[in-house]
Each structure stands twice: as structure tokens, then as C-alpha cells.
C-alpha atoms as an extended CHARMM CRD file, in Angstrom:
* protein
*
       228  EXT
         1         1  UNK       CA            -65.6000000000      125.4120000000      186.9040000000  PROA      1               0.0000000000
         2         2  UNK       CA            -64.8110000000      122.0660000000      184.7820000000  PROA      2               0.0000000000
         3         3  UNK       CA            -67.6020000000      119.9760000000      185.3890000000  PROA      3               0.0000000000
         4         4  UNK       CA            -65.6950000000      116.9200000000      183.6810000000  PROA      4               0.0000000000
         5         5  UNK       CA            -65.9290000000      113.6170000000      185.1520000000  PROA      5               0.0000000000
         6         6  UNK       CA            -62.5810000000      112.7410000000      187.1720000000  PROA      6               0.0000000000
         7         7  UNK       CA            -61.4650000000      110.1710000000      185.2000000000  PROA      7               0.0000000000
         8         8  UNK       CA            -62.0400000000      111.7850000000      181.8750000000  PROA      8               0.0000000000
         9         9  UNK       CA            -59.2610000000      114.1580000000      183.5020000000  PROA      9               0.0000000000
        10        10  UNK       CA            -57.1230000000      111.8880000000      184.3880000000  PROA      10              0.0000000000
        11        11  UNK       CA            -57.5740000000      110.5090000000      180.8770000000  PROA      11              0.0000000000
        12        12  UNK       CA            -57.0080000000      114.0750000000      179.1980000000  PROA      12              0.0000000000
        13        13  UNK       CA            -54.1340000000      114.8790000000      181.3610000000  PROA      13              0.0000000000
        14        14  UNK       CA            -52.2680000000      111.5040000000      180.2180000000  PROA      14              0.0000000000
        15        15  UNK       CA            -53.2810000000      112.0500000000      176.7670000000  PROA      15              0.0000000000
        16        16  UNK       CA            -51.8870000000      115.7530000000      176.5170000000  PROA      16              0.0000000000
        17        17  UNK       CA            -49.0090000000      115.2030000000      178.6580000000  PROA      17              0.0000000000
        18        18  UNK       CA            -47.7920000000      111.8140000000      176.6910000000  PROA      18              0.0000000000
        19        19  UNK       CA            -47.8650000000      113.7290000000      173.7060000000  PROA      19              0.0000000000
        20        20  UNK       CA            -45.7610000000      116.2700000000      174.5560000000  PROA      20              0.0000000000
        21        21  UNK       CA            -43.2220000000      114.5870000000      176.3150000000  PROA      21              0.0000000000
        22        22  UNK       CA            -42.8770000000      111.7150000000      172.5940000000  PROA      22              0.0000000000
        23        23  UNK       CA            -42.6510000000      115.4870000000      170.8760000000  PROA      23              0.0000000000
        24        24  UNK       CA            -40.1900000000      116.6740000000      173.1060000000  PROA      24              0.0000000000
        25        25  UNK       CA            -41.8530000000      119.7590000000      174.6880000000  PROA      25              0.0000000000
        26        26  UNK       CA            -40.0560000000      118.0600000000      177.6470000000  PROA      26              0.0000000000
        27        27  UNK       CA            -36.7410000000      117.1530000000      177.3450000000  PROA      27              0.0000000000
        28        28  UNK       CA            -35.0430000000      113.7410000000      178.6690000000  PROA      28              0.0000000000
        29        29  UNK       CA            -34.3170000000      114.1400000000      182.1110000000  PROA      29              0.0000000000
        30        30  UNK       CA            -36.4090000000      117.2610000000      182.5150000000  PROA      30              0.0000000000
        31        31  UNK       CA            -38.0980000000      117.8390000000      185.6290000000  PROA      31              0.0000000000
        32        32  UNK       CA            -41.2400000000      117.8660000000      185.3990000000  PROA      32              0.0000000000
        33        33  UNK       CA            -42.6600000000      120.7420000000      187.7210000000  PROA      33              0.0000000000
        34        34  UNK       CA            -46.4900000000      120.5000000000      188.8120000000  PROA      34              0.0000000000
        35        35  UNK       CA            -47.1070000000      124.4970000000      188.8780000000  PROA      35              0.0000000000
        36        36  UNK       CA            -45.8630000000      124.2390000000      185.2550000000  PROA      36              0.0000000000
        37        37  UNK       CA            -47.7770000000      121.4460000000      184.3490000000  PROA      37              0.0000000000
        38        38  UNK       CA            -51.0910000000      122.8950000000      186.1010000000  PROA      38              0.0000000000
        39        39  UNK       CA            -50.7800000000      126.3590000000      184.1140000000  PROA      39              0.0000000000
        40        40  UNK       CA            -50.0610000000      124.1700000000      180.5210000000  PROA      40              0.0000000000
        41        41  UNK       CA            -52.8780000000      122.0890000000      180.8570000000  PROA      41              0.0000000000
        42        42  UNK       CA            -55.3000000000      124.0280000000      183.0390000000  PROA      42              0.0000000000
        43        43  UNK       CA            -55.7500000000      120.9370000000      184.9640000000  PROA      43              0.0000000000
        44        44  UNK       CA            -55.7120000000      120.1620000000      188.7650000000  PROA      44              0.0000000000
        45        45  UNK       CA            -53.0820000000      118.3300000000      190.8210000000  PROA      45              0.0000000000
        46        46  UNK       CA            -55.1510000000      115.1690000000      191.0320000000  PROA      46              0.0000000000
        47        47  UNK       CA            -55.6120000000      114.3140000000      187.2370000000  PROA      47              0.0000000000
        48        48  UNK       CA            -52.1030000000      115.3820000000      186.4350000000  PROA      48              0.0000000000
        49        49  UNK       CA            -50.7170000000      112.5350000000      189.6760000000  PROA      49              0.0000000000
        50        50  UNK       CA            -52.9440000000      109.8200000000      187.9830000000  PROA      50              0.0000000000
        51        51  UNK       CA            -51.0910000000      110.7370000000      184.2750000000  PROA      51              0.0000000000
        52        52  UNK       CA            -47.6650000000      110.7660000000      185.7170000000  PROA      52              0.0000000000
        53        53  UNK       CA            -48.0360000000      107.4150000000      187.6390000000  PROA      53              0.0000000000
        54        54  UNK       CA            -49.4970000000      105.9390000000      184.2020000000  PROA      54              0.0000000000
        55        55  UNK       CA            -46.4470000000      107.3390000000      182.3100000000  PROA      55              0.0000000000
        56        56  UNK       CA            -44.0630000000      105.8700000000      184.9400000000  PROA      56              0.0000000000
        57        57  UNK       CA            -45.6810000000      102.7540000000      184.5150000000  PROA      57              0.0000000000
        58        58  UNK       CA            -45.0910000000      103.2440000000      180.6060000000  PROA      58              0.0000000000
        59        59  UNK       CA            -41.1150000000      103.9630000000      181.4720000000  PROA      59              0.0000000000
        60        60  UNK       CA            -41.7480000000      107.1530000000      179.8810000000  PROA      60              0.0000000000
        61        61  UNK       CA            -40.9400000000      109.2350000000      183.1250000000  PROA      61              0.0000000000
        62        62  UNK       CA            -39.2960000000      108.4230000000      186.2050000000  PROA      62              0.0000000000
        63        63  UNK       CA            -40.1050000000      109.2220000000      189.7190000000  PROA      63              0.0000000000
        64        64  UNK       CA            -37.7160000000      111.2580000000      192.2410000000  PROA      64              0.0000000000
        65        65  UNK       CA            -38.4620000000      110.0810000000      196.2040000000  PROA      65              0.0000000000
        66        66  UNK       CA            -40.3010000000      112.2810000000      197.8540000000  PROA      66              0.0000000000
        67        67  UNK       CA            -39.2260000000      114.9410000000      195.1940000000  PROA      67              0.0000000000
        68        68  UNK       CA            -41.6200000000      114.8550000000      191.6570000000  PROA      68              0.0000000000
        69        69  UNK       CA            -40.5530000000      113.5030000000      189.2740000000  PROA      69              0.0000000000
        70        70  UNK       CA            -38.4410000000      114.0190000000      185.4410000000  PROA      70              0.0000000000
        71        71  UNK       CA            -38.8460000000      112.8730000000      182.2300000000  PROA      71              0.0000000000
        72        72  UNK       CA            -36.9050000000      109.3460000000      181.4570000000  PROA      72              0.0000000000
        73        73  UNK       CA            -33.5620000000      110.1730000000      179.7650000000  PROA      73              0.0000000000
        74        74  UNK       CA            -33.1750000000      108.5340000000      176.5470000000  PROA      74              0.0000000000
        75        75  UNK       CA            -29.8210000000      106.7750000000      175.6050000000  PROA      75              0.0000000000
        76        76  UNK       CA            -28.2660000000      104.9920000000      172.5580000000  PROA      76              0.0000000000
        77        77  UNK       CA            -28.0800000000      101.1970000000      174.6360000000  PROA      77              0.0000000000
        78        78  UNK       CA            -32.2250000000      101.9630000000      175.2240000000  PROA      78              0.0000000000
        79        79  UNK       CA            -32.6340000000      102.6630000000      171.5250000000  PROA      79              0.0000000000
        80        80  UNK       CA            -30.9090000000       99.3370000000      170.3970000000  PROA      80              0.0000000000
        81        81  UNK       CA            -32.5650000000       97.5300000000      172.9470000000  PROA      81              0.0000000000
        82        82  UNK       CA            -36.3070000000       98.5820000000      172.0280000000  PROA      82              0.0000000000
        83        83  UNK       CA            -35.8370000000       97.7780000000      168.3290000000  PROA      83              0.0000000000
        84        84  UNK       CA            -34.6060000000       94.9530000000      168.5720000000  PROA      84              0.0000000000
        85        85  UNK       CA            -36.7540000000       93.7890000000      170.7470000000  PROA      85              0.0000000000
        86        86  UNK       CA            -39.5880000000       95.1780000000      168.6440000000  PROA      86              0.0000000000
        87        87  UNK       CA            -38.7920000000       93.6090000000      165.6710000000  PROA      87              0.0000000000
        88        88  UNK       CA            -38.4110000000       90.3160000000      167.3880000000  PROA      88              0.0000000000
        89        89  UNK       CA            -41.6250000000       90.2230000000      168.6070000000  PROA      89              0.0000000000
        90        90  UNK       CA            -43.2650000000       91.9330000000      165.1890000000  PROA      90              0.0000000000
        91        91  UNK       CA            -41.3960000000       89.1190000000      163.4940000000  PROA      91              0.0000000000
        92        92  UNK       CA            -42.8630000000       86.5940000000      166.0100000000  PROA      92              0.0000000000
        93        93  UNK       CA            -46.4580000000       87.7870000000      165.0750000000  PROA      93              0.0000000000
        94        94  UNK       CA            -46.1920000000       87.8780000000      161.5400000000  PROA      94              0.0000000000
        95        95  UNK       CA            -45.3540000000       84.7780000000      161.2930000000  PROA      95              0.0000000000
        96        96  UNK       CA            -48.3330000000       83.6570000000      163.2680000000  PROA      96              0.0000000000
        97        97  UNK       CA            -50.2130000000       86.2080000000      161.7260000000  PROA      97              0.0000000000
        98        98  UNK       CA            -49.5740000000       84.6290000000      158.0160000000  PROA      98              0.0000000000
        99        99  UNK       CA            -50.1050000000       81.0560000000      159.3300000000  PROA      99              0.0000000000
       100       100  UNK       CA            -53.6220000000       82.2020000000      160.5930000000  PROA      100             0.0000000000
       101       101  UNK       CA            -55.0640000000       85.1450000000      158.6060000000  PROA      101             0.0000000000
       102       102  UNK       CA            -57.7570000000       84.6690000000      156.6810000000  PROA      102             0.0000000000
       103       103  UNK       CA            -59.3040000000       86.6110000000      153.3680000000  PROA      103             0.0000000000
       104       104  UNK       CA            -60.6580000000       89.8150000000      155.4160000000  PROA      104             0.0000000000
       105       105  UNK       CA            -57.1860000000       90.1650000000      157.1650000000  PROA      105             0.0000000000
       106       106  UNK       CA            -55.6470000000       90.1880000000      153.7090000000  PROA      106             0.0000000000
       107       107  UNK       CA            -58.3340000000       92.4580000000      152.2290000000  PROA      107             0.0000000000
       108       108  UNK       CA            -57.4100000000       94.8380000000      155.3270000000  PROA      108             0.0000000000
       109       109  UNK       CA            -53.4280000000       94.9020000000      155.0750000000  PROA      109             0.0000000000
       110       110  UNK       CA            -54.3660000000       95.8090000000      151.1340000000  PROA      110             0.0000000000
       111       111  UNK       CA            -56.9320000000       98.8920000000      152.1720000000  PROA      111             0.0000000000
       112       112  UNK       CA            -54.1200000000      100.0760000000      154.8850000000  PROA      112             0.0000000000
       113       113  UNK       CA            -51.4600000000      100.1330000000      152.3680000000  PROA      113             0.0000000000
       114       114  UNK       CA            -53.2790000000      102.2440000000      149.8740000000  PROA      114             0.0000000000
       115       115  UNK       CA            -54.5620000000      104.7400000000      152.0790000000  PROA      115             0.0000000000
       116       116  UNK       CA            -50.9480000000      105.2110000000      153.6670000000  PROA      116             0.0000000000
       117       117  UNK       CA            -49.7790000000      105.7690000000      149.8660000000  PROA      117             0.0000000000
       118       118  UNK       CA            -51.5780000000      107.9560000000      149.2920000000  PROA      118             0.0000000000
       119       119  UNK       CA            -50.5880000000      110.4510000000      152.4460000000  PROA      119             0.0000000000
       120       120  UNK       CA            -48.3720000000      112.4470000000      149.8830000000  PROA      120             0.0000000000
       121       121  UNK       CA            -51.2290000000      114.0640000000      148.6870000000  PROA      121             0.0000000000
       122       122  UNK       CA            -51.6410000000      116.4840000000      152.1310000000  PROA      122             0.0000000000
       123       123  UNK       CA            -49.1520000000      119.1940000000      152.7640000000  PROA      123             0.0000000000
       124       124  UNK       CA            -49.8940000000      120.6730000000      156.1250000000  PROA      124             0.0000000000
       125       125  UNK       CA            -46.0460000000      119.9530000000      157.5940000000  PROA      125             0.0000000000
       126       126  UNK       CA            -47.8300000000      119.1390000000      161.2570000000  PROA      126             0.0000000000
       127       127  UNK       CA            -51.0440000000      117.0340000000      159.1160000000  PROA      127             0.0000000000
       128       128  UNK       CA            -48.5480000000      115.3670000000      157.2520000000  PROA      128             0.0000000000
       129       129  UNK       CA            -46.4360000000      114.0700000000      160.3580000000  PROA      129             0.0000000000
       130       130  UNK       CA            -49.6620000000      113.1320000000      162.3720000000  PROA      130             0.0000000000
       131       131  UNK       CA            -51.0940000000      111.6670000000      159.5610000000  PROA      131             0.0000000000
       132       132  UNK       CA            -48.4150000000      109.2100000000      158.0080000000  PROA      132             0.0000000000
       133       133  UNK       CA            -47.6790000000      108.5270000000      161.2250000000  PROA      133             0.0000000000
       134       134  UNK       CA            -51.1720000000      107.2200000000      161.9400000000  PROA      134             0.0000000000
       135       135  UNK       CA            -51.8300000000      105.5760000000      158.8840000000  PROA      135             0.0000000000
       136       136  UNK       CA            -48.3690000000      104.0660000000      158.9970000000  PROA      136             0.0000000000
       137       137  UNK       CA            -49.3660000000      102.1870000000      162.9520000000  PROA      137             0.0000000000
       138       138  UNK       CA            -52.7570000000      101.3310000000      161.3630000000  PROA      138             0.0000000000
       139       139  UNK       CA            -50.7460000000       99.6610000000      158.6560000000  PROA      139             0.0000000000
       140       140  UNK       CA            -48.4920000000       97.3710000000      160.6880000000  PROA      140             0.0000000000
       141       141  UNK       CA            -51.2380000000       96.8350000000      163.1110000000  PROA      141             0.0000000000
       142       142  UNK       CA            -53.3970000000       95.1270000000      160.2100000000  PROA      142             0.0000000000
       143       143  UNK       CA            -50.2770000000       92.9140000000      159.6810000000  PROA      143             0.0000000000
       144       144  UNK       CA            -50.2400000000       92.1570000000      163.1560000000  PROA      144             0.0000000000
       145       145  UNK       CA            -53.8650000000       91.4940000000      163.8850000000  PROA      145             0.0000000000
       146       146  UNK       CA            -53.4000000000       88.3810000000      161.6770000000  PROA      146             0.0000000000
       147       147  UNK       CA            -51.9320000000       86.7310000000      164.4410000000  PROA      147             0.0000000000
       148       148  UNK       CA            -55.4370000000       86.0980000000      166.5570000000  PROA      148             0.0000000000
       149       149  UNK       CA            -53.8870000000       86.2890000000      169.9590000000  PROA      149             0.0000000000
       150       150  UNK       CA            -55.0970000000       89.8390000000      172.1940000000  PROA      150             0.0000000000
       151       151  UNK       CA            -52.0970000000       89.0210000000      174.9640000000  PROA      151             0.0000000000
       152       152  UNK       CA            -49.5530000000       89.3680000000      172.2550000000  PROA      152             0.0000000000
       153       153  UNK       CA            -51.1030000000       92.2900000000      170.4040000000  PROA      153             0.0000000000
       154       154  UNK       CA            -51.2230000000       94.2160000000      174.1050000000  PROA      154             0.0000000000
       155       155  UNK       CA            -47.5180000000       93.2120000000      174.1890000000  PROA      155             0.0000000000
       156       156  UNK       CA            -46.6380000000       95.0430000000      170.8210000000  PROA      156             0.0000000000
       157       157  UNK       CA            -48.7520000000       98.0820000000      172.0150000000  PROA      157             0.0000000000
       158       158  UNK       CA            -46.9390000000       98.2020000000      175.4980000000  PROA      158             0.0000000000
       159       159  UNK       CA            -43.0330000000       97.9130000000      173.4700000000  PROA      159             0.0000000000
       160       160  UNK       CA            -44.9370000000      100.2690000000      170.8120000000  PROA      160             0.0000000000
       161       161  UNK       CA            -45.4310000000      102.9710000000      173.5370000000  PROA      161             0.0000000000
       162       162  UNK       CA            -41.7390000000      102.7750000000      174.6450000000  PROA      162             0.0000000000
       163       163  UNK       CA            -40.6000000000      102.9920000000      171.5300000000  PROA      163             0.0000000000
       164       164  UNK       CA            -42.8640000000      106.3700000000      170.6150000000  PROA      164             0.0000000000
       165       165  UNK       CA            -39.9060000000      108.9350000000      171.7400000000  PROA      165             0.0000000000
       166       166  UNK       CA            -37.3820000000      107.6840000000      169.6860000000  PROA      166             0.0000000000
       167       167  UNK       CA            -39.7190000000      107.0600000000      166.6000000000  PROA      167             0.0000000000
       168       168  UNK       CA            -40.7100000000      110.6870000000      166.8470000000  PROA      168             0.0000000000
       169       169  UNK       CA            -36.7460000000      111.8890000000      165.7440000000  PROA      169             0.0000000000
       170       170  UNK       CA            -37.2570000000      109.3780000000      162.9840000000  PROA      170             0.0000000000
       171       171  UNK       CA            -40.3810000000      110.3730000000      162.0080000000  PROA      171             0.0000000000
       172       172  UNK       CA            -39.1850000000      114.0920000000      161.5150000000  PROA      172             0.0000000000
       173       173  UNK       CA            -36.1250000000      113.2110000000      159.5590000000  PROA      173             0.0000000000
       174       174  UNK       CA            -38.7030000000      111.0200000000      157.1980000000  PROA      174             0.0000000000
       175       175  UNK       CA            -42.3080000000      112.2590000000      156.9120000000  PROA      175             0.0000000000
       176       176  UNK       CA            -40.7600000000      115.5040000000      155.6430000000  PROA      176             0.0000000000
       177       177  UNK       CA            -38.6040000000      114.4530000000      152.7850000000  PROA      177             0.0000000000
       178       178  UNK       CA            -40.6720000000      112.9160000000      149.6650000000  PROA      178             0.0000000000
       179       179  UNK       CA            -37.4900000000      110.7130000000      148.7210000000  PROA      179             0.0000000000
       180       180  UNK       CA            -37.7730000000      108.8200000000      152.2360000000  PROA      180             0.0000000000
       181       181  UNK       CA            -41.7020000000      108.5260000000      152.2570000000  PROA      181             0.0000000000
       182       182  UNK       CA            -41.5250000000      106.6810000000      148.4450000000  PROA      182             0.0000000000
       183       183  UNK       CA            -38.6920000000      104.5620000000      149.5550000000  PROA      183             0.0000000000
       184       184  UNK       CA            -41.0370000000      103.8270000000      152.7090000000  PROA      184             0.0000000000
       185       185  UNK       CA            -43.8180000000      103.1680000000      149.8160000000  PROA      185             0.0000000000
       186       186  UNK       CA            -41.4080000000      100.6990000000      148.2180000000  PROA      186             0.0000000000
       187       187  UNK       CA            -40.6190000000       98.9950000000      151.1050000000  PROA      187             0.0000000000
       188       188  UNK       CA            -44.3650000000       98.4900000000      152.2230000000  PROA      188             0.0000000000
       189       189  UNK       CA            -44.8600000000       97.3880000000      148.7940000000  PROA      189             0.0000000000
       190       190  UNK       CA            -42.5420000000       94.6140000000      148.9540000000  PROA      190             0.0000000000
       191       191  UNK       CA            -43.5560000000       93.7060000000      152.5850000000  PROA      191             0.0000000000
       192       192  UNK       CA            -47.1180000000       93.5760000000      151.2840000000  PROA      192             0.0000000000
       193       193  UNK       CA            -46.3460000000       91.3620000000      148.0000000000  PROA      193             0.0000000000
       194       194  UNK       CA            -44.3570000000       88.8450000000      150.2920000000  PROA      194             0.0000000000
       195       195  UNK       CA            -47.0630000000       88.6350000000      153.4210000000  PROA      195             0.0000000000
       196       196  UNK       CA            -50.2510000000       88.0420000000      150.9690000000  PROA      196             0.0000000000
       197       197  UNK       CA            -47.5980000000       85.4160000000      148.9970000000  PROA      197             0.0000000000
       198       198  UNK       CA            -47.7810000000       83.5790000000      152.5160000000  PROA      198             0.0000000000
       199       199  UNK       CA            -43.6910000000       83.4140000000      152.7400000000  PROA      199             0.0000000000
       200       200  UNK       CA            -43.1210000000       83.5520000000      156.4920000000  PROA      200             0.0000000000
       201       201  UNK       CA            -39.2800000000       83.3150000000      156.5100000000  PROA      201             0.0000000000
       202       202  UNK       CA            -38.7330000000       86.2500000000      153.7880000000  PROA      202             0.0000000000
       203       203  UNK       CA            -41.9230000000       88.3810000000      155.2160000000  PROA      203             0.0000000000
       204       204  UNK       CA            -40.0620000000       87.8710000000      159.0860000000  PROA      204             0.0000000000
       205       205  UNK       CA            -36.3430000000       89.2970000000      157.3490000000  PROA      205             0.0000000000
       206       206  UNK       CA            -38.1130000000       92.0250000000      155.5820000000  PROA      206             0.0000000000
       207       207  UNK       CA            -39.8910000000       93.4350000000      158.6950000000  PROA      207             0.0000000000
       208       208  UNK       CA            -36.8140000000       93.0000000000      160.6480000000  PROA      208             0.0000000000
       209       209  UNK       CA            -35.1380000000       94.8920000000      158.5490000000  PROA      209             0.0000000000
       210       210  UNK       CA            -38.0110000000       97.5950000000      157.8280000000  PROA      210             0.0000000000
       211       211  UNK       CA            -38.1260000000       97.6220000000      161.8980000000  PROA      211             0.0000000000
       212       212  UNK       CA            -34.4650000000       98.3000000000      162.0230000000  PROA      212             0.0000000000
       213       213  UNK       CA            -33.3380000000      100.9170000000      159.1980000000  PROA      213             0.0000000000
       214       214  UNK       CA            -34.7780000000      104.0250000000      161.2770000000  PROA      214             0.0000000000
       215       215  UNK       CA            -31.5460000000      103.1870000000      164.4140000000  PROA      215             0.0000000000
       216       216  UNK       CA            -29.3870000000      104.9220000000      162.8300000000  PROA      216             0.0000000000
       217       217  UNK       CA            -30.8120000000      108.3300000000      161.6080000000  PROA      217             0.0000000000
       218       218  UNK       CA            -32.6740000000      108.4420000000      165.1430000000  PROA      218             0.0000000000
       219       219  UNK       CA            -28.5870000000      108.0740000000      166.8860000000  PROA      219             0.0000000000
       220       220  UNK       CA            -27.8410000000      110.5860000000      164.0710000000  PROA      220             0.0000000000
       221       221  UNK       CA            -30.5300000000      112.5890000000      165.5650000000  PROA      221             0.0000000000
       222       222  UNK       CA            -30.2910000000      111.9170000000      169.1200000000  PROA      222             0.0000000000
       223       223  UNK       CA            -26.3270000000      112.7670000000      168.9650000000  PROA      223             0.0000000000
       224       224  UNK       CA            -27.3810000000      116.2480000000      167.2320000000  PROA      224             0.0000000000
       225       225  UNK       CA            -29.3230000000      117.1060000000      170.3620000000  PROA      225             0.0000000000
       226       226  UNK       CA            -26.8700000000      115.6930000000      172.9860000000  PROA      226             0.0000000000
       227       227  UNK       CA            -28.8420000000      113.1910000000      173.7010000000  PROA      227             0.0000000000
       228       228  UNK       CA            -26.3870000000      109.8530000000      172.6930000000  PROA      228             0.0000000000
């Protein structure tokens, strides 16, 4: 018998269950069926209600009146929408993030940068995805952290979590190609040269367009799967 605190389920079954549904284990618009879901993650039908009502609060599955529920389908207007609105509101914070960041925030975007350049050096397929991936949010979270304000910050984590499914097909069509991951390095680079030079109006335009070049090998991706 699992003798694991309640809520430390409920917490588990989120956990597991988000993860598979950004890595597509479930599909868009799959149902999601509760005897299936009990046998994957040997968990009860209590936990797994308190993950699914999280995720529906996270838009990341929808529920079906009085019938369960499915995964949220994915299309090509959501995908423009979320950038966009993602690298508004990234641009938004970096600017307030270079108007009030001090020494240790610099000395932090520096250490983040150099440990994500130096991700080439692992070659597990399945390491290297999970770990670009997150040294890459630990990255653009030391950017944002500049800005000094927790409300936005929970903001970008909330449109961060949206976003997750569609970053995923960009992720595969990058992490596993060297010639994407050093233009990636170039790009952070730059971003990094023009954020420490304290130019908010270039820094904003290169992190809206950093934000934006993964749209259209994720439609590439999404159309290759039906899915746009």
C-alpha cells in the first residue's frame, strides 16, 4: 500500500501526467481515459482528478460534461497567439529587468550562459533534450528576474506553461542538430553582449526575434503530424 501523503499524489500525478501530455504520449484531442491513466501511473482516482483539474486550469486539457475529459487540441492560430504574446511580455520584462538589475543579476545571466554552452558536451539523445532544455529556461529566467516584480515573473511562468507543447516540436527539431544549438549559442551570445551593454530597445528586438524564430519549424512540425 502507498503510504504517500495525499497531496504529494496529487503533486506526482500532475507532474507525470504534464509531462507526458508536453511530450506527446497523449495526443491533441485525445481522450484521456481514467482506467488508462490509473494502470500508467499506478495511482488512484483521487490524485489523478486533482492533476487533471490543475491541467485544465493550465489550458493544457479540456473537460467533457459529465463525460472525462481530452487533451486540448493544438492549432496554428494558438501557436501565433502564445508567441506573440510571450515575447511581448519577455520584451516588457527585459526592459524593466535592464533598467533595474544590479551586478549579481548580471554576474547570473553570465554563469547561465556558460553553463548552457557548454550542453554540447553530453550525448545521451533524451539527457541532451532535458538538459538544454533546462539550462536554456534557467537562462532566460536569469534575464527575466532582473525585472524585481514576482506578479509579472508568475505571469511569464503561467504563458511559459502554455507554451510547453508547442516548444517541445521545436525543441526536437533543435536540441538534436549541432548546427541549430551553435546558432542558438550565437544568438544568446549576442542577446547577452547587448543586455549587460544596458541597450533596452536593441536587447527588446533581439528577444523578440529569438522568441519568434522557433513558429515556423514548430507549423512545419505540427503540419507533419496533422496537427495544423
Amino acid at each position: 500500500m502507498d503510504t504517500t501523503p495525499k497531496q504529494n499524489l496529487g503533486i506526482r500525478a500532475y507532474t507525470w501526467l504534464k509531462h507526458d501530455i508536453i511530450r506527446g504520449v497523449f495526443q491533441p484531442g485525445e481522450k484521456l481515459l481514467m482506467s488508462r491513466l490509473k494502470e500508467r501511473y499506478e495511482l488512484g482516482v483521487g490524485p489523478l482528478r486533482e492533476a487533471l483539474s490543475q491541467l485544465v486550469a493550465e489550458r493544457l486539457v479540456v473537460a467533457i460534461s459529465q463525460r472525462g475529459y481530452r487533451v486540448a487540441p493544438m492549432s496554428r492560430e494558438e501557436l501565433a497567439d502564445l508567441y506573440d504574446a510571450r515575447a511581448q511580455l519577455e520584451g516588457l520584462v527585459l526592459e524593466l529587468a535592464i533598467e533595474r538589475g544590479d551586478d549579481s543579476w548580471e554576474a547570473d545571466i553570465l554563469a547561465k550562459a556558460h553553463t548552457l554552452a557548454k550542453v554540447m558536451e553530453v550525448r545521451s539523445p533524451d539527457e541532451m533534450l532535458d538538459v538544454w532544455d533546462a539550462r536554456h529556461k534557467a537562462f532566460h529566467t536569469a534575464i527575466a528576474a532582473g525585472c524585481n516584480s514576482p506578479h509579472l515573473m508568475q505571469l511569464r511562468v503561467s504563458l511559459f506553461d502554455q507554451v510547453e507543447r508547442y516548444r517541445h516540436l521545436w525543441l526536437q527539431a533543435t536540441v538534436f542538430s549541432e548546427e541549430a544549438l551553435e546558432r542558438k549559442r550565437q544568438e544568446h551570445a549576442a542577446l547577452v553582449e547587448v543586455i549587460l551593454a544596458r541597450d533596452a530597445s536593441r536587447a527588446r528586438a533581439m528577444m523578440r526575434e529569438h522568441l519568434m524564430t522557433p513558429v515556423p519549424i514548430i507549423l512545419d512540425a505540427m503540419q507533419e503530424r496533422g496537427l495544423a
